[in-house]
C-alpha positions as CSV (number, residue, x, y, z in Angstrom):
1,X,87.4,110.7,184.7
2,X,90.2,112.4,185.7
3,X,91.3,116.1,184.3
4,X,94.0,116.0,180.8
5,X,94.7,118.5,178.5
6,X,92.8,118.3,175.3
7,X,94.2,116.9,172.1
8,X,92.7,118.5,168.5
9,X,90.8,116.3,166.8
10,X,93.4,115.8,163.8
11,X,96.9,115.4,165.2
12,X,100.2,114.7,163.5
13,X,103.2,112.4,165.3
14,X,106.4,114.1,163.5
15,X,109.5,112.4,165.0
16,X,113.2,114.6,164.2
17,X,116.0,112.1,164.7
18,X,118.5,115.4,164.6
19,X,116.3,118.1,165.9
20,X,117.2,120.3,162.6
21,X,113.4,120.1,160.7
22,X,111.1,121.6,163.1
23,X,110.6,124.3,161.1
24,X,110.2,122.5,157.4
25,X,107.6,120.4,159.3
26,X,105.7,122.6,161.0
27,X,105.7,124.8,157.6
28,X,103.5,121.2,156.4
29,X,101.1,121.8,158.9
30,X,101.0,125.6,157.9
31,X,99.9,124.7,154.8
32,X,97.6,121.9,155.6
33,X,95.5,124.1,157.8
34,X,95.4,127.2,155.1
35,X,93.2,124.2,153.2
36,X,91.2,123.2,156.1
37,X,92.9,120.5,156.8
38,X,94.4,121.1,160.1
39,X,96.6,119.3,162.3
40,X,97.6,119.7,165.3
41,X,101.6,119.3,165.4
42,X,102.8,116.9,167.8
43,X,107.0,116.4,167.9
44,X,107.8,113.1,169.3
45,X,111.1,110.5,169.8
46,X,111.6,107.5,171.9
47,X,114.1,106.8,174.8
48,X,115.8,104.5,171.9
49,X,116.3,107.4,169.7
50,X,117.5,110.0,172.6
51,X,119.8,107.0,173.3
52,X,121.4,106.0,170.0
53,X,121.5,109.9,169.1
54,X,123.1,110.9,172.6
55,X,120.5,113.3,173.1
56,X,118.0,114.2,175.9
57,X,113.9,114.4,175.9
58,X,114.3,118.7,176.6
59,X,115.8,119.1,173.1
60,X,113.2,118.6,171.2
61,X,111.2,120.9,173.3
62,X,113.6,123.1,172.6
63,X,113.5,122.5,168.5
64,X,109.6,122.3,169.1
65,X,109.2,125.9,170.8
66,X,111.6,127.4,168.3
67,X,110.2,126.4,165.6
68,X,106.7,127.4,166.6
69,X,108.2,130.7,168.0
70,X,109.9,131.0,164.1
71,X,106.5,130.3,162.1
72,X,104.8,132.5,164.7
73,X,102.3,129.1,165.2
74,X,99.2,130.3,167.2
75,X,97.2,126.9,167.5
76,X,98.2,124.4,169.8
77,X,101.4,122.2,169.5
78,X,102.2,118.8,171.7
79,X,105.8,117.5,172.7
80,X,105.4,113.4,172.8
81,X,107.3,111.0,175.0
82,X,107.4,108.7,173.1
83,X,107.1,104.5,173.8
84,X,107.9,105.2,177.1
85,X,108.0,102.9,180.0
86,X,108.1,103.4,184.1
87,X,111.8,102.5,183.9
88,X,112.2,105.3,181.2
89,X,109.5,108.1,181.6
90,X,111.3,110.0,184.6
91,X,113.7,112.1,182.2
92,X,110.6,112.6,179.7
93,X,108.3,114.3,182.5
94,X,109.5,117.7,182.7
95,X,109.4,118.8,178.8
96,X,106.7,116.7,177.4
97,X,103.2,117.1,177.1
98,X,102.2,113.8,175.7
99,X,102.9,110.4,176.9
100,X,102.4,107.5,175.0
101,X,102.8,104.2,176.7
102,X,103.9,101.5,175.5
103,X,103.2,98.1,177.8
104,X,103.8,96.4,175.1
105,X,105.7,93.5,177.5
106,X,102.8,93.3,179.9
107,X,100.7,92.4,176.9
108,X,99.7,88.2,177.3
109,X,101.4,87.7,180.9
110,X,98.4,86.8,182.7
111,X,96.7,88.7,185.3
112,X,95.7,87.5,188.6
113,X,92.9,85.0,188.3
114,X,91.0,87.3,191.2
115,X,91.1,90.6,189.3
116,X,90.4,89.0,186.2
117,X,87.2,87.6,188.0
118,X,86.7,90.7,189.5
119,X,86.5,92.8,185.6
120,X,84.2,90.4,184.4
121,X,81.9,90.4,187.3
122,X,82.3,94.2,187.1
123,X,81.0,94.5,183.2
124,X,78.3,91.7,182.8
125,X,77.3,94.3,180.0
126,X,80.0,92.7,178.1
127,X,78.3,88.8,178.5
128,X,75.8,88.1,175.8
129,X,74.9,90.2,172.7
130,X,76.5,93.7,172.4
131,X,75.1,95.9,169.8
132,X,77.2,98.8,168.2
133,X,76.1,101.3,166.0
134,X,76.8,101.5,162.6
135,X,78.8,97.4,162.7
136,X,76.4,95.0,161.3
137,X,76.2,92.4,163.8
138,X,75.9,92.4,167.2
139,X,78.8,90.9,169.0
140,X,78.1,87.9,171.0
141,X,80.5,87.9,173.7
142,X,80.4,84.6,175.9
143,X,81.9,85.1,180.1
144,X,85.0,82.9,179.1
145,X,85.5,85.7,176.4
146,X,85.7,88.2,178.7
147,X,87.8,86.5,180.9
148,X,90.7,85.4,178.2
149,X,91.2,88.9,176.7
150,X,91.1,90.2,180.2
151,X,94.0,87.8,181.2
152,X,95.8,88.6,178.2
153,X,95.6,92.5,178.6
154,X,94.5,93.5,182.1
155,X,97.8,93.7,183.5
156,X,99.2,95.5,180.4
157,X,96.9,97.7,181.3
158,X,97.3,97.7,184.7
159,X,101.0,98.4,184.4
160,X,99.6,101.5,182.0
161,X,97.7,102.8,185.2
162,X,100.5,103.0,187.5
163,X,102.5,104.6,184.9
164,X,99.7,107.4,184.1
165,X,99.5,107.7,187.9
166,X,103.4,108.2,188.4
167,X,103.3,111.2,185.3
168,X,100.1,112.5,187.3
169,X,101.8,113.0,190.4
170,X,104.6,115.0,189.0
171,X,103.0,116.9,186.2
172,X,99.6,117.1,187.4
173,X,97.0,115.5,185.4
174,X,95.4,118.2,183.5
175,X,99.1,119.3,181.8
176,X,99.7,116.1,179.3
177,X,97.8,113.8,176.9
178,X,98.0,110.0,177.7
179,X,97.9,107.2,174.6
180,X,98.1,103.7,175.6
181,X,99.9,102.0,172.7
182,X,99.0,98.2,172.1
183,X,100.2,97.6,168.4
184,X,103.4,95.8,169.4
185,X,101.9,92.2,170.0
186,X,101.2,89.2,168.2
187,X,97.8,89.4,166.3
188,X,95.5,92.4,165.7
189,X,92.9,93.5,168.4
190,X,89.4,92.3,167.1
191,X,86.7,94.5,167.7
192,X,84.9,93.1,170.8
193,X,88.7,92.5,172.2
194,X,89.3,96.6,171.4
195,X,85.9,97.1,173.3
196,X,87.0,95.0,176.6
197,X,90.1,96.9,177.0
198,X,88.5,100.0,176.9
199,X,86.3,99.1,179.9
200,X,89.9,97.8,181.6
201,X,91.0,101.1,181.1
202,X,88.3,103.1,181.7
203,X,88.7,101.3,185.0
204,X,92.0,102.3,185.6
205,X,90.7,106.0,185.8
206,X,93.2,106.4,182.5
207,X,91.7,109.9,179.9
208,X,93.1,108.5,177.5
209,X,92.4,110.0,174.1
210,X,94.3,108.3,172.1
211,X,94.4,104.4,171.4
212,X,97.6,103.0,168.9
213,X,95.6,99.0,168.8
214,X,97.6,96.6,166.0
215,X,95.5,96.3,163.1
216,X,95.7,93.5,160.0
217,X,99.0,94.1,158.0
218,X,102.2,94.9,158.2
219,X,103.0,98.6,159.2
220,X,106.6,98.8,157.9
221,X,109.0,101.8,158.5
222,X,109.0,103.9,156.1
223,X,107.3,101.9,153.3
224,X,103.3,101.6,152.2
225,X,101.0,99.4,154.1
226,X,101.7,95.6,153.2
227,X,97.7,93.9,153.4
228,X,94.2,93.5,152.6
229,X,93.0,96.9,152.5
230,X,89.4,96.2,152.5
231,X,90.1,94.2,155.3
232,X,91.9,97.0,157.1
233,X,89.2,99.6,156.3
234,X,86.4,96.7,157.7
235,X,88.3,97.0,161.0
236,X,89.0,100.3,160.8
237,X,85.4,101.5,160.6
238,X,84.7,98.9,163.4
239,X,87.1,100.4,165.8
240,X,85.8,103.7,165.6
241,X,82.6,102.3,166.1
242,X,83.6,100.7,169.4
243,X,85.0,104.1,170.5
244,X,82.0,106.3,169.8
245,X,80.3,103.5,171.8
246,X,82.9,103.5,174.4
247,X,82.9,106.6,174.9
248,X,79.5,107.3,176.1
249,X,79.1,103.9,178.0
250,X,82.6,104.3,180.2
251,X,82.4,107.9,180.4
252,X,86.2,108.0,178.3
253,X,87.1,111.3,177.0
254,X,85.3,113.1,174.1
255,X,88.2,113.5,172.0
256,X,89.5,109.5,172.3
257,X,90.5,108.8,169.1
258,X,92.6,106.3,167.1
259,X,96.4,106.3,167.0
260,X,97.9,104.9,163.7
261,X,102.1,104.1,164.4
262,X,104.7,103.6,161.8
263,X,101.5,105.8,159.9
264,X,104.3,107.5,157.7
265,X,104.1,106.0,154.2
266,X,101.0,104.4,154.1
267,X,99.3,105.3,151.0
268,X,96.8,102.5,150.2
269,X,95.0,103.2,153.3
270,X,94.8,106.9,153.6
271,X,91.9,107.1,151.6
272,X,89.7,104.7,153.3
273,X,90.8,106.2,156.6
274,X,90.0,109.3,155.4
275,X,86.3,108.1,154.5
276,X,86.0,106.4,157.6
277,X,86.6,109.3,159.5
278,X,84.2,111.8,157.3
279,X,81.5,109.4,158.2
280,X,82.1,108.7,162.1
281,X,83.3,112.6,162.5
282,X,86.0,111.4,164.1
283,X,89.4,112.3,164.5
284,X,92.9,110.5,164.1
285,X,96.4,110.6,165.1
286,X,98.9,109.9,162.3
287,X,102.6,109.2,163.9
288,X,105.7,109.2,161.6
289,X,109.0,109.1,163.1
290,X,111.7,108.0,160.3
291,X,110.0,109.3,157.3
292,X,111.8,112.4,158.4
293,X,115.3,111.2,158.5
294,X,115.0,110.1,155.2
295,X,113.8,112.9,153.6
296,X,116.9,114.6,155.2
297,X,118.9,112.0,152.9
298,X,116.8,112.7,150.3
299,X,117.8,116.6,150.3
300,X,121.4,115.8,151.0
301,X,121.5,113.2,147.7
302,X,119.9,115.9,145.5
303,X,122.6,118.9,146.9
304,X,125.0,116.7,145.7
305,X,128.9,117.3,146.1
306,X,129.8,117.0,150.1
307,X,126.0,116.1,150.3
308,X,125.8,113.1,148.4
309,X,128.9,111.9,149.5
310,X,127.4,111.7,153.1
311,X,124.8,109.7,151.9
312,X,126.7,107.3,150.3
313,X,129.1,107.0,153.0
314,X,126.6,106.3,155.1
315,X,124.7,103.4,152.9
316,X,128.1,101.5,152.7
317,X,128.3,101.2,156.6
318,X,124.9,100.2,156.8
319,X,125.2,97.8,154.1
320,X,128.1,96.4,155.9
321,X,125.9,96.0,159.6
322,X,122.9,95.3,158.1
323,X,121.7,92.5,160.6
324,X,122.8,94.4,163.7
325,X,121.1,97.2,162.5
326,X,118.0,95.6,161.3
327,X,117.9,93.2,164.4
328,X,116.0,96.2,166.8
329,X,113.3,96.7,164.3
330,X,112.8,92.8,162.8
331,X,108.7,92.8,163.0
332,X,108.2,96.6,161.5
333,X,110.7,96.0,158.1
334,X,111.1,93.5,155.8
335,X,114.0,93.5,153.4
336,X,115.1,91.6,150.8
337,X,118.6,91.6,150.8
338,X,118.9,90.5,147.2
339,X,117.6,93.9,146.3
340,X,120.0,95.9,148.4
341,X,122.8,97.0,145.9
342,X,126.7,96.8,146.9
343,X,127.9,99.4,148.7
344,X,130.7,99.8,145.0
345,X,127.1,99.9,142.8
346,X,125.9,103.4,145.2
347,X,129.5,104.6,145.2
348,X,128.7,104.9,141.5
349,X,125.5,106.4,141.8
350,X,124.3,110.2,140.6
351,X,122.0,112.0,142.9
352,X,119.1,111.3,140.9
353,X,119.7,107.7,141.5
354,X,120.5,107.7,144.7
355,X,117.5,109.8,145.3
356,X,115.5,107.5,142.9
357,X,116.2,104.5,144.7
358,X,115.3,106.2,148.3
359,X,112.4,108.6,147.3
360,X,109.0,106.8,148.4
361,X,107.3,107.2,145.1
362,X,105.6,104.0,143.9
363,X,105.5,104.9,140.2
364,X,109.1,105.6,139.4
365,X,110.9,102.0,138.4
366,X,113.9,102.7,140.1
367,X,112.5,103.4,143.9
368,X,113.8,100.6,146.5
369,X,111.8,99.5,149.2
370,X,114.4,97.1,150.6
371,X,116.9,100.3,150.3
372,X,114.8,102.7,151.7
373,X,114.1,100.1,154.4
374,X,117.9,99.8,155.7
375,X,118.3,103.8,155.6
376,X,115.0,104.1,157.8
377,X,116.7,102.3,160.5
378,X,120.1,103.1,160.2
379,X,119.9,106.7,161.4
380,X,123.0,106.2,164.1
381,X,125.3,106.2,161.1
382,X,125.0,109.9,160.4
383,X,124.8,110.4,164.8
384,X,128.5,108.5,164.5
385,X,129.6,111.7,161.9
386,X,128.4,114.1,164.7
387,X,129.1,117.8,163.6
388,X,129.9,116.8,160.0
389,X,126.6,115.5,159.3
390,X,124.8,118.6,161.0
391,X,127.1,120.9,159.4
392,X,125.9,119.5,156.0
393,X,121.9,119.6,157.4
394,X,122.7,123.7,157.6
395,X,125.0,123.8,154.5
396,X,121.5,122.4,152.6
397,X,119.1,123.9,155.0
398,X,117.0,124.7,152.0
399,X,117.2,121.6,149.9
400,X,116.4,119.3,152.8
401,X,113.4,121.6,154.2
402,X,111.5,121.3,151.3
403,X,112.0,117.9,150.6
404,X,111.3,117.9,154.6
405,X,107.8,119.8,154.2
406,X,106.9,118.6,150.6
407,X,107.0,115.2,151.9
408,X,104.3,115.1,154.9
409,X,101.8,117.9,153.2
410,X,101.4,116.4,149.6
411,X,102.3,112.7,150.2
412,X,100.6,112.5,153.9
413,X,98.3,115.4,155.2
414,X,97.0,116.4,151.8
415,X,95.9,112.2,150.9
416,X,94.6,111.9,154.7
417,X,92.1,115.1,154.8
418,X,92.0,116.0,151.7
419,X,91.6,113.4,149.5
420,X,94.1,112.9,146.7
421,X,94.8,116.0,144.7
């Protein structure tokens, strides 16, 4: 396998839409890790993002480094490309250190009958029964098995190869991370399916170390996990199975580990996950992209005055382009646009409502997942307001940080390592 530079065990995605909270959120992992639970920080946003925002991939190395330099960080920190394609990663290469791929497109356009021959004759291991520690059956994987998950992800991961290979030449392999994201198709991965790709990649000479598979449920921005959570910890368990296994029979990277996206918000699960991973020792890689954003509403609602205003102003335009804005993101949201109030009913609002309504906290009557739902994805309203939105984020600096930083240590990195307090 080839060289890569080494991910911590624990790591935490933390996506900035406006490059303002890399302190408050690095100040979460502070915290985390002076309770043992550490995480290894790892900034990341999309081409989309840098796109709607108008901003490019070396800013948020930029807000990364100074907020690192600011908290006088010592431990290692990761800047993520994230969802990037060979079409896109070019302007990523330079100030990342993390790559996650996303051949997402590839995934069920079939492979060439001859290499798809060619992977099963290369893994008879995977014909017959396969047995994995710690899952109670063996599987029983029949040839033709092998050969339809291969022609539905072979040349995804195929095209995940040649993009590895394109960062490798330019960065060198041992100076960035590789995840190969595969949540963004039509039904979960089952276990056996998880294992086959592994070999595929494996194959492809990929060190990949971490893995984002889709698992049962809906993984909704910004909201909890919509599902059957003994189902999801069932799987769960059974994926890290597979990659303990994987590892050691493919030769993959020690430090392979599972990749959870849209993992912001997911509070029914983080406690089996955490159990799941105290028993396989295993680490994980939470990323959270828009749970950020909103926490930035959150502390301009509760300043108030010019602060609250902005937030308002900016639910009434969304309100108003609520299917162009929600068509991008139509299988990772559901809203109920019954339960969205009229734009007149928020004008009306006090900050406490307002921040009711948006605030992810399950127990208070007036939170609003449908709300909360059209603010996650509406984050190129406040880019449209340019300097009079930033202008506000430093006017409340200290409101929004700790809304920022209260947010992923108590309601996400506490729940995950720690257990609930």
């Amino acid at each position: 396998m080839n060289k890569y530079l080494l991910l911590g065990k624990f790591s935490f995605g933390m996506g900035d839409r406006f490059a303002h909270q890399g302190k408050a959120q690095l100040q979460a992992c502070v915290l985390a890790t002076e309770l043992g639970a550490e995480f290894i920080p790892v900034w990341n946003k999309s081409n989309r993002e840098h796109t709607f925002i108008g901003t490019e991939p070396s800013s948020l190395r930029a807000e990364a480094d100074a907020a690192v330099a600011a908290l006088g960080w010592k431990k290692p920190y990761h800047v993520d490309a994230d969802h990037i394609r060979l079409e896109t990663v070019d302007r990523f290469i330079a100030p990342s250190d993390f790559f996650t791929i996303d051949v997402a497109d590839s995934i069920g356009k079939p492979a060439s009958p001859a290499d798809v021959k060619a992977f099963a004759d290369r893994h008879p291991e995977l014909t017959g029964s396969v047995t994995i520690p710690h899952i109670d059956h063996p599987f029983t994987i029949t040839r033709a098995e092998v050969e339809r998950v291969a022609n539905k992800f072979l040349l995804a991961v195929q095209d995940a190869g040649k993009i590895y290979r394109h960062i490798t030449v330019v960065k060198g392999a041992a100076n960035f991370i590789t995840e190969v994201s595969m949540d963004e198709t039509d039904s979960p991965q089952t276990p056996p399916e998880l294992l086959i790709i592994l070999a595929a990649i494996a194959d492809e000479q990929i060190p990949i170390q971490t893995i984002a598979p889709k698992f049962t449920g809906r993984f909704n921005k910004g909201v909890d996990y919509v599902g059957d959570v003994p189902q999801f910890e069932k799987e769960f368990n059974e994926d890290l199975a597979v990659i303990a296994y994987a590892i050691a029979k493919y030769g993959l990277p020690p430090s392979l580990k599972l990749s959870v996206h849209s993992g912001s918000d997911k509070f029914s699960i983080y406690e089996p996950m955490r159990k799941a991973l105290k028993k396989f020792n295993a680490g994980v890689h939470i990323k959270t992209a828009g749970t950020t954003w909103l926490e930035e509403l959150i502390g301009l609602a509760e300043a108030g005055g010019d602060g609250l205003e902005i937030a308002k102003e900016i639910y009434a335009y969304s309100i108003e382009h609520v299917d162009e804005f929600c068509a991008p993101y139509a299988t990772v949201i559901d809203i109920d646009k019954a339960k969205l109030p009229s734009a007149a009913t928020v004008n009306g609002w006090t900050s406490q409502q307002f921040v009711s309504a948006l605030r992810h906290d399950q127990k208070n009557p007036e939170y609003n997942p449908s709300f909360r739902q059209l603010l996650h994805v509406s984050f190129k309203v406040a880019a449209k307001k340019g300097d009079r939105y930033l202008n506000a984020l430093k006017k409340h600096e200290a409101v929004v940080a700790k809304n920022v930083t209260a947010n992923l240590f108590e309601r996400h990195m506490k729940p995950l390592l720690l257990g609930k307090a």
